[in-house]
C-alpha positions as CSV (number, residue, x, y, z in Angstrom):
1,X,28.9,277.0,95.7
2,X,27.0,277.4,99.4
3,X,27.3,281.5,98.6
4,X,25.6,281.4,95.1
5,X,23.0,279.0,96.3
6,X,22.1,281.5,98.6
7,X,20.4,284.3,96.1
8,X,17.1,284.2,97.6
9,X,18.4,284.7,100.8
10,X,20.4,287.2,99.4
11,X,17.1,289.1,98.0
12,X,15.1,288.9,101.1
13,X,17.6,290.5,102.9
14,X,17.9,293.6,100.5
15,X,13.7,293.5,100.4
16,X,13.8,293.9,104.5
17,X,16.4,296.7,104.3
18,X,19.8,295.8,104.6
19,X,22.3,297.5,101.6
20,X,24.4,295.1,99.5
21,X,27.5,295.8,101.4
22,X,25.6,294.4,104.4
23,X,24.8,291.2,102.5
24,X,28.2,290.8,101.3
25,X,29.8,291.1,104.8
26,X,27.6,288.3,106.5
27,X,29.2,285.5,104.3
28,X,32.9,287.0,104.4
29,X,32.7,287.3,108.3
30,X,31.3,283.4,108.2
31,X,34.6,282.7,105.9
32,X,36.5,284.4,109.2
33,X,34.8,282.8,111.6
34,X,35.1,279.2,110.2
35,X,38.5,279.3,109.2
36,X,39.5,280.5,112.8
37,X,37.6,277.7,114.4
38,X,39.0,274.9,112.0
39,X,42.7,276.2,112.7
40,X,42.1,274.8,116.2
41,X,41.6,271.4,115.2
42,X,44.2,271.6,113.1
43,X,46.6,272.7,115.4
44,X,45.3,269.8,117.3
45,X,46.2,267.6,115.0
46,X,49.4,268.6,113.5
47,X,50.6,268.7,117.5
48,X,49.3,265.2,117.6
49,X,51.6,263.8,115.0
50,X,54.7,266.5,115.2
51,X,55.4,266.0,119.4
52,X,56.0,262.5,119.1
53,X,58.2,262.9,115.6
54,X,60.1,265.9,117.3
55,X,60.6,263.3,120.5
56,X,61.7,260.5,118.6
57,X,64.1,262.7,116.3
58,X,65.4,265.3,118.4
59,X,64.8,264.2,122.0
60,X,62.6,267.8,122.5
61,X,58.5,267.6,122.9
62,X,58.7,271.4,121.1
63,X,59.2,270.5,117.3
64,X,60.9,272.9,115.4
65,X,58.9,275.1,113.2
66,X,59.0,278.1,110.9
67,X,57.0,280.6,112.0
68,X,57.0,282.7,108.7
69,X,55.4,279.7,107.2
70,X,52.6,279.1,109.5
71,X,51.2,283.0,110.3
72,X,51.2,282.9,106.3
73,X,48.8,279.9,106.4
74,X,47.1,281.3,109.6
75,X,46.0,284.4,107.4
76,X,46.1,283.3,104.2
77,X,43.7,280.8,104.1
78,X,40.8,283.4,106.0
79,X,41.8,285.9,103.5
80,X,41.4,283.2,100.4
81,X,37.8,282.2,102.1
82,X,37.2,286.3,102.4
83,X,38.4,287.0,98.8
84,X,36.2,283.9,97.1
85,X,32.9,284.4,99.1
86,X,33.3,288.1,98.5
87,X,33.6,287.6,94.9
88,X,30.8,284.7,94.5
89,X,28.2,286.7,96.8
90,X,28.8,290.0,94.6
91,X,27.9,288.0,91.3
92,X,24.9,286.5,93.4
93,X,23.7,289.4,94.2
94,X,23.9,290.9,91.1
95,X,21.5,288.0,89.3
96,X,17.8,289.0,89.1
97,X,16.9,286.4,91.7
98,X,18.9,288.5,94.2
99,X,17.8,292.0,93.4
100,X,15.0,293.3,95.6
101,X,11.8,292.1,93.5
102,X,14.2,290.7,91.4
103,X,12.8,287.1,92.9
104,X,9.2,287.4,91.8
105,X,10.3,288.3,88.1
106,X,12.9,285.4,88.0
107,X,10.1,283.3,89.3
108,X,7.6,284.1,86.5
């Protein structure tokens, strides 16, 4: 919702120069960027609750994981954010409001 509501910014990026592959890159690389810094927290959290389960059940601080299971949520959830604002900001920027004078024509 953030990316389509982002057409104008959108258009006066393309009206100072930059091509639509430029546009569209900015808001996938954001995607990258914030789901890297959330899985820190995360990891925070999950170690918070799974150390002391893993002590009381096993006797081990290291709980026993999967790791197939957790490098498929490590990349699939940037590559989810990647596909969807990839696919949003490509039909924003193909709206009139997003096209380079597209803004002042949508306006009037």
């Amino acid at each position: 919702m953030v990316t389509a509501g982002r057409r104008g910014k959108f258009a006066l990026l393309r009206r100072v120069g930059a091509q639509s592959a430029q546009v569209l890159w900015m808001p996938a690389w954001e995607a990258v960027l914030t789901c890297a810094i959330a899985l820190l927290p995360a990891a925070l959290v999950c170690a918070a609750v799974l150390v002391p389960l893993s002590i009381a059940v096993t006797g081990s601080a290291v709980p026993a994981l999967a790791g197939g299971p957790l490098a498929a949520l490590a990349t699939g959830a940037p590559l989810v954010a990647v596909a969807t604002t990839t696919l949003v900001g490509r039909s924003a920027m193909r709206s009139a409001a997003a096209t380079p004078g597209g803004l002042a024509r949508a306006v009037s």
